[in-house]
C-alpha positions as CSV (number, residue, x, y, z in Angstrom):
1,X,107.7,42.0,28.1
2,X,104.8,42.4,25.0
3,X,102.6,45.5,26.2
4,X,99.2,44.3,26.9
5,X,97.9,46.6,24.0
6,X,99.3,44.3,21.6
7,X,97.0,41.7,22.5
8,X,95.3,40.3,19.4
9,X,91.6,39.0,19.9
10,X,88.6,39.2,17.4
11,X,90.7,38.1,14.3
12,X,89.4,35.5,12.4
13,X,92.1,33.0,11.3
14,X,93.9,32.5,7.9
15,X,91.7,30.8,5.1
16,X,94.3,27.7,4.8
17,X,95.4,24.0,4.9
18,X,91.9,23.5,3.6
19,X,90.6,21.8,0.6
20,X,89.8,24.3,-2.2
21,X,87.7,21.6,-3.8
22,X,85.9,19.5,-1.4
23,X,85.1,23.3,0.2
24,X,83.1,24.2,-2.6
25,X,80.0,22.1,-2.7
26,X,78.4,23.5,-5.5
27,X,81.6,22.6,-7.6
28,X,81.6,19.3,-5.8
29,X,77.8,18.6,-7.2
30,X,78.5,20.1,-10.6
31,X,81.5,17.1,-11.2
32,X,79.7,14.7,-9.8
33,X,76.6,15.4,-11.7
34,X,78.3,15.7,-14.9
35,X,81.2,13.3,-14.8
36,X,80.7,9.5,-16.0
37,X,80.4,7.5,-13.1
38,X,82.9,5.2,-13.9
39,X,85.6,8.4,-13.6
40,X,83.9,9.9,-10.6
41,X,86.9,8.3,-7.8
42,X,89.7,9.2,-9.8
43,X,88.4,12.8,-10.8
44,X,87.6,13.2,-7.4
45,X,91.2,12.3,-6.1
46,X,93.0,14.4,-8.5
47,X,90.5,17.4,-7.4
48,X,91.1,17.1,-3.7
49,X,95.0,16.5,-4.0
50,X,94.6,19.8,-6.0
51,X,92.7,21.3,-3.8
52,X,94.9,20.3,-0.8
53,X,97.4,22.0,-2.7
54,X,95.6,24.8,-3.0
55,X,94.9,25.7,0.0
56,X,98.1,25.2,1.5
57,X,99.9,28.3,3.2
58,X,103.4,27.4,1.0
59,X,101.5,28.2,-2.4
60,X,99.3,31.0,-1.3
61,X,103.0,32.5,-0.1
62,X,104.0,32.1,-4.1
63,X,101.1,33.5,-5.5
64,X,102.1,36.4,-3.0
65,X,105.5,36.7,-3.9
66,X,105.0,36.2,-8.0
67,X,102.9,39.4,-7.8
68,X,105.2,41.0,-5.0
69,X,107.9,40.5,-7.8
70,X,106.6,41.1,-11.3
71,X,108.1,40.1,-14.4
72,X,111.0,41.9,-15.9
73,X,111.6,43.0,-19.8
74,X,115.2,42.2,-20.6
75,X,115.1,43.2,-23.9
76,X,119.5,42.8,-24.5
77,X,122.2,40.3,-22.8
78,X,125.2,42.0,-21.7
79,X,127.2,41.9,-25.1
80,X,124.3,44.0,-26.4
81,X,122.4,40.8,-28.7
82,X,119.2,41.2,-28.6
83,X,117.4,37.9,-26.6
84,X,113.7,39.7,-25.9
85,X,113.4,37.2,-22.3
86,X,110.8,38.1,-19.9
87,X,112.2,36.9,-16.3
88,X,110.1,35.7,-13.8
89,X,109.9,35.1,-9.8
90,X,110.7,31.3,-8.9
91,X,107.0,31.1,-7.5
92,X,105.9,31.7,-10.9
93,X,107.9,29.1,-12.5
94,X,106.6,27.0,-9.2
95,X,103.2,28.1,-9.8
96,X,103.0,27.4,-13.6
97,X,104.6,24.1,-12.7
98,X,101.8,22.9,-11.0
99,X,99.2,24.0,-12.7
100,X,100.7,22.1,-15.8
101,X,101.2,18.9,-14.1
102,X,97.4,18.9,-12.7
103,X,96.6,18.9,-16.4
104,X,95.2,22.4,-17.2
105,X,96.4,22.2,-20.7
106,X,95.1,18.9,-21.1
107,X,91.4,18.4,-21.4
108,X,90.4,17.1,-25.3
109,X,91.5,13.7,-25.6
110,X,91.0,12.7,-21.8
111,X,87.6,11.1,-21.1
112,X,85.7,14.1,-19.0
113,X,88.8,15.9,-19.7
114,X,86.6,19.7,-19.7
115,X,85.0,19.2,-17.0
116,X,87.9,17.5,-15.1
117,X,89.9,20.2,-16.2
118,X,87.3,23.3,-15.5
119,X,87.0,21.9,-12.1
120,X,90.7,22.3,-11.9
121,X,91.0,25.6,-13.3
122,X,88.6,27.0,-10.2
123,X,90.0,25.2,-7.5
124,X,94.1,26.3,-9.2
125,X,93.3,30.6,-10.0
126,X,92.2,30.8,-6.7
127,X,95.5,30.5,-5.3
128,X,96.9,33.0,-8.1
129,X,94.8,34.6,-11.4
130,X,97.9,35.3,-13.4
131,X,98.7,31.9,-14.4
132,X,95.6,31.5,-15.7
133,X,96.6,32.8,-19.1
134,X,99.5,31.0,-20.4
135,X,97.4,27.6,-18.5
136,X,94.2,29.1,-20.9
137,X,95.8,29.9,-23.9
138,X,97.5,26.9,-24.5
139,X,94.6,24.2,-23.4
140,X,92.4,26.8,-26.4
141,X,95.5,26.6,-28.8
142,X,94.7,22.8,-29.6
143,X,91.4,23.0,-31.6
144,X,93.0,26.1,-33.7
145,X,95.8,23.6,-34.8
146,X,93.4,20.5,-35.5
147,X,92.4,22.1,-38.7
148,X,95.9,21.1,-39.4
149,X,96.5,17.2,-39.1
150,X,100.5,17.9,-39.5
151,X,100.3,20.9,-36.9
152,X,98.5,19.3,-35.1
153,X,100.2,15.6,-34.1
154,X,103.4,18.0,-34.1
155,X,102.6,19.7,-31.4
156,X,99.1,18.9,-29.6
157,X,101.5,16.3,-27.5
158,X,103.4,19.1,-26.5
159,X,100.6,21.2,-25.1
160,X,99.0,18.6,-23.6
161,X,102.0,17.3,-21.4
162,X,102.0,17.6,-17.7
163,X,105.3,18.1,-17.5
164,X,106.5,22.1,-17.6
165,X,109.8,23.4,-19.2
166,X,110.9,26.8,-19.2
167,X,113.9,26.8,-21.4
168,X,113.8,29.0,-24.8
169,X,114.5,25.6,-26.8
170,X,113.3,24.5,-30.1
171,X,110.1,22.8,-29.0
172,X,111.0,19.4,-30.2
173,X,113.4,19.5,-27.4
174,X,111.0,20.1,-25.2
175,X,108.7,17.4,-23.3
176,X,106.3,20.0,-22.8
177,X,105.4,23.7,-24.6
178,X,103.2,26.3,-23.8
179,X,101.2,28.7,-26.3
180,X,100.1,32.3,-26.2
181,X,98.5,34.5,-28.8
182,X,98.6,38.1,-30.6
183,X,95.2,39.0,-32.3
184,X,94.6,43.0,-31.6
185,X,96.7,45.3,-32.9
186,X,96.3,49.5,-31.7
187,X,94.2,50.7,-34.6
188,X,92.0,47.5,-34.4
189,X,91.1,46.0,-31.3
190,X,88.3,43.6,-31.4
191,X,88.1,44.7,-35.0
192,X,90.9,42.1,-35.8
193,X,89.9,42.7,-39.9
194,X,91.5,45.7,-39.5
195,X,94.9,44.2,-38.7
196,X,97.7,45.8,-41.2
197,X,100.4,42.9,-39.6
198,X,101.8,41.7,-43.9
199,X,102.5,38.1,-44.0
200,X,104.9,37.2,-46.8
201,X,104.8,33.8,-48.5
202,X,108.3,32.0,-48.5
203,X,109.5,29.0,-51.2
204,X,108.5,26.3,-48.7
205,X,105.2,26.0,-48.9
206,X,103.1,26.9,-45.8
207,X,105.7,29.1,-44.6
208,X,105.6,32.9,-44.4
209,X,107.1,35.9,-43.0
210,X,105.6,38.3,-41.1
211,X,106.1,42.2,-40.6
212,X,103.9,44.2,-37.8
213,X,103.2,45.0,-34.2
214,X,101.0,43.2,-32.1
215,X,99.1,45.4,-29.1
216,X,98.7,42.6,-27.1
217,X,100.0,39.6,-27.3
218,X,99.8,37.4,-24.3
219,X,102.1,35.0,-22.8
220,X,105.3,36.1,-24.6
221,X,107.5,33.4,-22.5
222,X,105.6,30.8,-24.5
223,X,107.0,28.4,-26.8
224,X,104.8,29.4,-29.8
225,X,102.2,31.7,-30.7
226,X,98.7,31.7,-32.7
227,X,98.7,35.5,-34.9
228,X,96.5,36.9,-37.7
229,X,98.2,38.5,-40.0
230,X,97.1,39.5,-43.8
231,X,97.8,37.3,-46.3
232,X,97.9,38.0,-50.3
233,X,94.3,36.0,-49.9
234,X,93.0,38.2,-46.5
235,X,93.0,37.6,-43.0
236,X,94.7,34.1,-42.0
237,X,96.3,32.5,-38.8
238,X,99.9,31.8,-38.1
239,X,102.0,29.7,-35.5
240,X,104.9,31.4,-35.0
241,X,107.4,29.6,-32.8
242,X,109.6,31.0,-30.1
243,X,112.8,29.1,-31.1
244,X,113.6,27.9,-34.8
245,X,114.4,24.4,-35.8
246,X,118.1,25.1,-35.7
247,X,117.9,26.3,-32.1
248,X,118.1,30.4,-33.4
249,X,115.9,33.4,-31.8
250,X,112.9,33.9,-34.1
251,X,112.1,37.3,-34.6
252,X,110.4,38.3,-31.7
253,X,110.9,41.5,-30.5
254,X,109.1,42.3,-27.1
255,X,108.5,46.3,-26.8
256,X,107.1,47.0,-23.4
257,X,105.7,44.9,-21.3
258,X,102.5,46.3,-20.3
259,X,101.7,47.9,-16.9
260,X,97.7,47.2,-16.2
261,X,95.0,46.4,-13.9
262,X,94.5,43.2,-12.9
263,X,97.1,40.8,-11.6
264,X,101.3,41.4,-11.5
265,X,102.9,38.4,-11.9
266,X,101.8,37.5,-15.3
267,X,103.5,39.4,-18.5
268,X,101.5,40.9,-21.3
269,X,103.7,42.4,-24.3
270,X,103.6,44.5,-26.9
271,X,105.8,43.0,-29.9
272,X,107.3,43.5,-33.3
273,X,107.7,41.4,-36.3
274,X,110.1,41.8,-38.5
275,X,110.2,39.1,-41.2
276,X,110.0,36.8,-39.1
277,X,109.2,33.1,-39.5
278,X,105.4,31.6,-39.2
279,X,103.6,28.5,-40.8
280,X,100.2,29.2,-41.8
281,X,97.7,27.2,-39.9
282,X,94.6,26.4,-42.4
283,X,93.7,27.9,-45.3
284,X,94.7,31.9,-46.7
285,X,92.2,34.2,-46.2
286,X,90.1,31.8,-43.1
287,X,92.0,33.2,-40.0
288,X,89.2,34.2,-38.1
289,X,87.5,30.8,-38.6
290,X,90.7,28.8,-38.3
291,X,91.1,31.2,-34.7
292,X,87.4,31.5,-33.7
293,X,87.5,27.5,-31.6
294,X,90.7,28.9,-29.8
295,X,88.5,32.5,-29.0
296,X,85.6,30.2,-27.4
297,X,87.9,27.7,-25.5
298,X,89.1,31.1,-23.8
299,X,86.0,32.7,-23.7
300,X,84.6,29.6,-21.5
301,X,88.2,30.6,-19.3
302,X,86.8,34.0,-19.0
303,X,83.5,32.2,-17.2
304,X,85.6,29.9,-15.5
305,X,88.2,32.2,-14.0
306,X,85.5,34.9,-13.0
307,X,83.8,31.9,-11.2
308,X,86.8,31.2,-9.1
309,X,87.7,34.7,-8.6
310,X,83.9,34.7,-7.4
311,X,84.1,31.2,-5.0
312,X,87.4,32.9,-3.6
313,X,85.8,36.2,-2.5
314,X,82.9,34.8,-1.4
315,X,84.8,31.6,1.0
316,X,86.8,35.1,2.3
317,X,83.7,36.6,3.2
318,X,81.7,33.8,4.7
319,X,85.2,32.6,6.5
320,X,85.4,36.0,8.3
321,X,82.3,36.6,9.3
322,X,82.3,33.0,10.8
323,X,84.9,34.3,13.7
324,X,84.7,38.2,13.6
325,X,82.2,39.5,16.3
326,X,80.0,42.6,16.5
327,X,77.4,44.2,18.5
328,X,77.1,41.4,20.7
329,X,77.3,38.5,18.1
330,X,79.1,36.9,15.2
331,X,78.6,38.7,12.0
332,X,77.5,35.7,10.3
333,X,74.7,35.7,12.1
334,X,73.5,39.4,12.1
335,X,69.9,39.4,9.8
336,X,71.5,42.4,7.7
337,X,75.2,40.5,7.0
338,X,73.3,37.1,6.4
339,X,71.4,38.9,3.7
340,X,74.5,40.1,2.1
341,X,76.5,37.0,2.2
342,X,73.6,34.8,0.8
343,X,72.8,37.2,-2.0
344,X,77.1,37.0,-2.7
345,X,76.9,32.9,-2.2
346,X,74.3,33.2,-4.8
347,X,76.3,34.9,-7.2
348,X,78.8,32.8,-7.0
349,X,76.8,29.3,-6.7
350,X,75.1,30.4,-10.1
351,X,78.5,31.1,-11.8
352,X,80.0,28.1,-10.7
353,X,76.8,26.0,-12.2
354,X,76.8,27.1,-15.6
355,X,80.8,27.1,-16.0
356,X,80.8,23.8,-15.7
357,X,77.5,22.7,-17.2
358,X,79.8,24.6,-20.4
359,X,82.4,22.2,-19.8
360,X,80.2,19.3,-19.7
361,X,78.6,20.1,-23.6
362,X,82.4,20.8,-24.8
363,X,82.7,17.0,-23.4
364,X,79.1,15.9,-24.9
365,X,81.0,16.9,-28.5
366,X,77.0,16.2,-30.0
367,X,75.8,18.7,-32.5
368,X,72.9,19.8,-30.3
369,X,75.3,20.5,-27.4
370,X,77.9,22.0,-29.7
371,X,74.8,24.6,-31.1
372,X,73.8,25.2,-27.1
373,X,77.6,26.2,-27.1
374,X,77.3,29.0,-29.5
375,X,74.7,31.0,-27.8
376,X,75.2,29.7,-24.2
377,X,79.2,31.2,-24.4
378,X,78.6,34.4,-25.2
379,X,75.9,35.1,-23.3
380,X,78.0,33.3,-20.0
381,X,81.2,35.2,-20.9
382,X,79.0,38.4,-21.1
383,X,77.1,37.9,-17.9
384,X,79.4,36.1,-15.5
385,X,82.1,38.3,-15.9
386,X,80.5,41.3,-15.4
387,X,79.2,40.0,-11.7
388,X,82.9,39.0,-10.9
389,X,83.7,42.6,-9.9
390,X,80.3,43.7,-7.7
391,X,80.8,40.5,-5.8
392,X,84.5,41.0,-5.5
393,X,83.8,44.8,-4.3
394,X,81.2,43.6,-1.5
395,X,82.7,40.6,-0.4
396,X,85.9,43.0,0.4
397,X,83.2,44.9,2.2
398,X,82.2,42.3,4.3
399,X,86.1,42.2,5.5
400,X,86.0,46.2,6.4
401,X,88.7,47.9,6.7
402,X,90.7,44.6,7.0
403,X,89.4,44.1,3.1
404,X,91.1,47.0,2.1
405,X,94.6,46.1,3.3
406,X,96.8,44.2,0.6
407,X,97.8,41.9,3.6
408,X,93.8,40.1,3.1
409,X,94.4,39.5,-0.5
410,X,91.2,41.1,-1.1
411,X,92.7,43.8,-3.4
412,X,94.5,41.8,-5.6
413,X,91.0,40.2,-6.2
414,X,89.3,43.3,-6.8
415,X,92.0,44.1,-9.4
416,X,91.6,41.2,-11.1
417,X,87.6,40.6,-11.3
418,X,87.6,43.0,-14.6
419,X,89.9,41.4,-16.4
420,X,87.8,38.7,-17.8
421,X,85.2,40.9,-19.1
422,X,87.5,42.9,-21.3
423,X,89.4,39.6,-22.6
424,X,88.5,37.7,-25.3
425,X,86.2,40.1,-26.8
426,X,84.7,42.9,-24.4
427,X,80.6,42.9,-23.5
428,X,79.4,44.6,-26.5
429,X,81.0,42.0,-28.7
430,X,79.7,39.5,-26.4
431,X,76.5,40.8,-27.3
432,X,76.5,40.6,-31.2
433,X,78.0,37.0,-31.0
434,X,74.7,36.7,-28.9
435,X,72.8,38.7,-31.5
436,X,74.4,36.3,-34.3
437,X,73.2,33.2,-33.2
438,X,69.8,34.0,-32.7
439,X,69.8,35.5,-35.8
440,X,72.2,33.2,-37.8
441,X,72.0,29.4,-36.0
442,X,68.6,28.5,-35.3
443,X,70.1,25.4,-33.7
444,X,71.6,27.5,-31.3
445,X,68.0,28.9,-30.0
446,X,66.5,25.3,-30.3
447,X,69.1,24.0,-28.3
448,X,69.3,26.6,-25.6
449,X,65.0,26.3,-24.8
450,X,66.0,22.5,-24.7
451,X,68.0,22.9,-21.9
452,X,65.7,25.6,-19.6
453,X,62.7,23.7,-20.9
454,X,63.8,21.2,-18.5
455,X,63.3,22.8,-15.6
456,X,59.8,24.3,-17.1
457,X,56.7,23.9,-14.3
458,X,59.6,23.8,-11.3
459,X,59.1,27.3,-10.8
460,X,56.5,30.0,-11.6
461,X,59.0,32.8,-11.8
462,X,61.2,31.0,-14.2
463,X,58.2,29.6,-16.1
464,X,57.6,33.8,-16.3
465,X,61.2,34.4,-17.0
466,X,61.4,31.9,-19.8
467,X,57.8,33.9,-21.5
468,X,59.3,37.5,-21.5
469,X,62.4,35.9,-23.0
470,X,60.6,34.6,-26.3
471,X,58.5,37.7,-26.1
472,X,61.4,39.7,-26.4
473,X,63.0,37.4,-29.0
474,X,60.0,37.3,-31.1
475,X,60.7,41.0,-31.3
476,X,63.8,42.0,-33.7
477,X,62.9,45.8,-34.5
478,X,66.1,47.4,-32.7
479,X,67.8,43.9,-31.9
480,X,71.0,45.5,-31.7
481,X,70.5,48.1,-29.2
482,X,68.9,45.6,-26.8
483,X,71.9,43.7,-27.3
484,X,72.9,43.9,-23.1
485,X,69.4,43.1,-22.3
486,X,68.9,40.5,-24.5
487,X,72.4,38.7,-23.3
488,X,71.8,39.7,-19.8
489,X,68.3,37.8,-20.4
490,X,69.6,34.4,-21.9
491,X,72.4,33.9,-19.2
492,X,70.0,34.9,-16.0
493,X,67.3,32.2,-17.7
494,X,69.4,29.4,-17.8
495,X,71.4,29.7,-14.6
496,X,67.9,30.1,-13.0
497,X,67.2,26.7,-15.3
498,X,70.1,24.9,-14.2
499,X,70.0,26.1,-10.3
500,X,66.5,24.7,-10.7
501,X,66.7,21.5,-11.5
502,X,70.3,20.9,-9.5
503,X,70.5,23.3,-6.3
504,X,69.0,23.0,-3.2
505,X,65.7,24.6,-3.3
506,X,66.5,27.1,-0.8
507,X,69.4,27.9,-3.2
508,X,66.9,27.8,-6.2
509,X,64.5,29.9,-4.8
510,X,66.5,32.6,-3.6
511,X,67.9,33.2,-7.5
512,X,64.5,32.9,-8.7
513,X,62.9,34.8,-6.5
514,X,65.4,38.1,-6.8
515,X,67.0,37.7,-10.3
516,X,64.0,36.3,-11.7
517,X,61.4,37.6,-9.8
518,X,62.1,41.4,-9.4
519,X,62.3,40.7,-5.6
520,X,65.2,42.2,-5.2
521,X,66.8,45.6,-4.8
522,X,69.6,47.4,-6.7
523,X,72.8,46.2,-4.2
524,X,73.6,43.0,-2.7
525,X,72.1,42.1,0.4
526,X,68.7,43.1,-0.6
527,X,66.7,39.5,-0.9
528,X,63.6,38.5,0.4
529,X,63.7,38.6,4.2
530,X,61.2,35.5,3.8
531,X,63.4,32.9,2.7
532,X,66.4,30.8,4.5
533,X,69.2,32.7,3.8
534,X,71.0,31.0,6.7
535,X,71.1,28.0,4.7
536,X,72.5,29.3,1.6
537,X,75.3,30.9,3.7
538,X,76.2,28.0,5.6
539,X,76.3,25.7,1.9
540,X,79.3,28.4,0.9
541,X,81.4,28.6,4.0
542,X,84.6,27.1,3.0
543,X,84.7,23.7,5.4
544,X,86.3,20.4,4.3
């Protein structure tokens, strides 16, 4: 007989057999509002069986058990050969799997294929971050190899499959392949001129081999790789395949994998080459240039992934307070909580907005949206990523002590949300690539005012917000060391441009009114009692 003590009341009930994407109407408006009407039902339709999916309690259980059971190094089979594998938990094959069929690899030759695919790519890392990566890395990998037609048709069709294959083949075996890349190396960092990795030209020409260590090189299961190393003309890219033509081990050797914050189920390596075998993708000497489309591609997965990381924490949040009582009431409707979960829905809502209005100029292609790109990244990738950890920290709040138990998922979460601020180029460097367009692409300014001089007149404290901005542009004594403020600046204008002239107004004037408007204190939870916050709160709970 169960002792009465054991009697579980005032537990709000699992977050799933929802729809991830229907659940999230600010996603749901962004796709429609961006998406060619004529691609709207079948977009749609793919998003919600993903989202289905997504929500469901069988994957949530795999991206549980992938990080439960992280990957291991084997570095030798039993006979002592060297085979450098990195095995994996089934749910991470499973995982992977799916995220390849739903097309996250696939976005540049489908009609609305970025935003199709963005959409995607919040509603999937929800479930799990890690396979993010690999998903990232080789959907960024296909511009890089454009700038080679013969790379290119060689292996775009492999990236771009939905179909997933595990085995350590030669890829034209394969009916799909993923990609990873090594840039960094330990003395260098971002500072990939400083790489030392040799790359020696062979008697076929194009082909090289390469000696070094890469720091980080991500993905190492992949089927091929995007590296800098130097060339007898400087700095130039290489693919360097898994698996040879004749079905040998290239030279490949995995170190360590590495043991770091963020998510456990996905493998990041250190590795050495040791002449081994690379074709050089564009010209000697142009590596960073050949690499730099591949860098933004991920960079917009940094803004993308800290989006969903953000949607996820925030739908945890909201869901809770829904059924948890206190002091007499549901939390959700306690003047103090609603004022912390608006200012968090807020957050995310914002993030959400300009991820995918990103997507939606990669899908434009036009040189004006292509010049918004090169200021509107950086500044995204250096301001969204950095609000992907406060939100994650409060929303686990909002839980109590129920957020701090691994059980809620909320600390895998909070691990994760610095991870995309440190990838692909950390916030000072995010700040300089700011710095370099103003200063560089006027195009990229010009196109940028375009866009928030849309929403111009909607709203006095944008109107005020844009003023300052140009002020402080106009200004260039010191530019560097108002690097932060000046990124900060251009990403907090244009979401406030965007929410604007697409949100709700009561979302609208929230942002405006504390990010734009100074009404607003240094913690979340701190808006203006004045406005309807229960609205805002009730547009982000998670119902389908």
């Amino acid at each position: 007989m169960a002792a009465t003590t054991h009697t579980v009341t005032n537990q709000p009930p699992p977050l799933v057999g929802y729809d991830v994407f229907a659940a999230d109407r600010a996603l749901v408006e962004a796709v429609e509002r961006h998406l060619d009407p004529a691609l709207l039902d079948e977009a749609r339709d793919e998003l919600s069986a993903l989202g289905h999916t997504s929500g469901s309690a069988q994957v949530q259980e795999w991206g549980v058990l992938a990080n439960e059971n992280p990957p291991k190094l084997r570095t030798h089979d039993r006979y002592g050969n060297r085979i450098d594998e990195v095995e994996f938990h089934p749910s991470w094959h499973r995982l992977l799997g799916k995220g390849v069929s739903a097309g996250l690899t696939g976005a540049w030759s489908r009609p609305g294929g970025h935003v199709r695919r963005a959409a995607g790519f919040v509603v999937w890392t929800q479930v799990e971050a890690g396979n993010g990566c690999p998903l990232s890395m080789t959907h960024a990998a296909v511009p890089a190899l454009r700038t080679d037609p013969a790379l290119a048709a060689e292996w775009e069709p492999r990236l771009t499959s939905t179909i997933y294959d595990q085995e350590l083949v030669p890829a034209d075996r394969k009916p799909g392949a993923l990609f990873g890349m090594g840039m960094t190396e330990k003395q260098g960092g971002s500072d990939v001129r400083a790489n030392t990795t040799e790359a020696r030209p062979l008697a076929e020409d194009g082909t090289y081999e390469l000696t070094g260590h890469k720091w980080f090189c991500s993905a190492p299961m992949s089927d091929g790789f995007l590296v800098l190393a130097q060339a007898p003309d400087g700095l130039t890219c290489f693919l360097v395949p898994r698996v040879l033509a004749d079905g040998t081990r290239n030279v490949f050797r995995i170190q360590r994998l590495k043991d770091k914050l963020g998510n456990r189920s996905n493998a990041s390596s250190e590795v050495e080459f040791d002449a081994t075998w690379a074709r050089r993708v564009g010209d000697e000497g142009r590596g960073v240039r050949t690499i730099i489309e591949m860098v933004a591609a991920t960079r917009l997965d940094c803004v993308l992934g800290s989006a969903s990381l953000m949607r996820q924490a925030v739908a945890q949040a909201v869901h809770h307070c829904t059924y948890r009582e206190a002091f007499g009431g549901k939390l959700i409707d306690k003047p103090l909580m609603r004022n912390v979960l608006a200012d968090l829905a807020l957050e995310s809502e914002a993030a959400t907005t300009l991820a995918l209005r990103l997507a939606a100029a990669y899908d434009d292609g036009s040189e004006q949206e292509l010049a918004f790109l090169r200021l509107a990244v950086p500044a995204a990738k250096y301001w969204v990523t950095k609000r992907c950890t406060p939100v994650a920290v409060e929303a686990l709040e909002c839980l109590g002590g129920n957020g701090y138990v691994e059980e809620s998922g909320m600390p895998r979460l909070l691990r994760e949300s610095p991870l995309n601020s440190v990838w692909e180029g950390a916030g000072n460097v995010q700040a300089l690539d700011v710095l370099r367009a103003l200063q560089r692409e006027p195009g990229a300014l010009d196109a940028y005012l375009r866009e928030v001089g849309r929403s111009r007149g909607a709203d006095h404290r944008l109107d005020g917000a844009i003023k300052n901005l140009l002020t402080e542009l106009a200004d260039l004594e010191g530019i560097e060391g108002r690097g932060r403020r000046l990124a900060e600046r251009v990403a907090l204008v244009l979401q406030g441009a965007l929410l604007v002239q697409y949100a709700p107004p009561e979302v609208a004037d929230a942002f405006c009114a504390s990010r734009l408007g100074s009404d607003w204190g240094s913690s979340f939870g701190t808006l203006p009692h004045s406005l309807d916050l229960a609205t805002v709160v009730e547009r982000a709970r998670p119902v389908s």
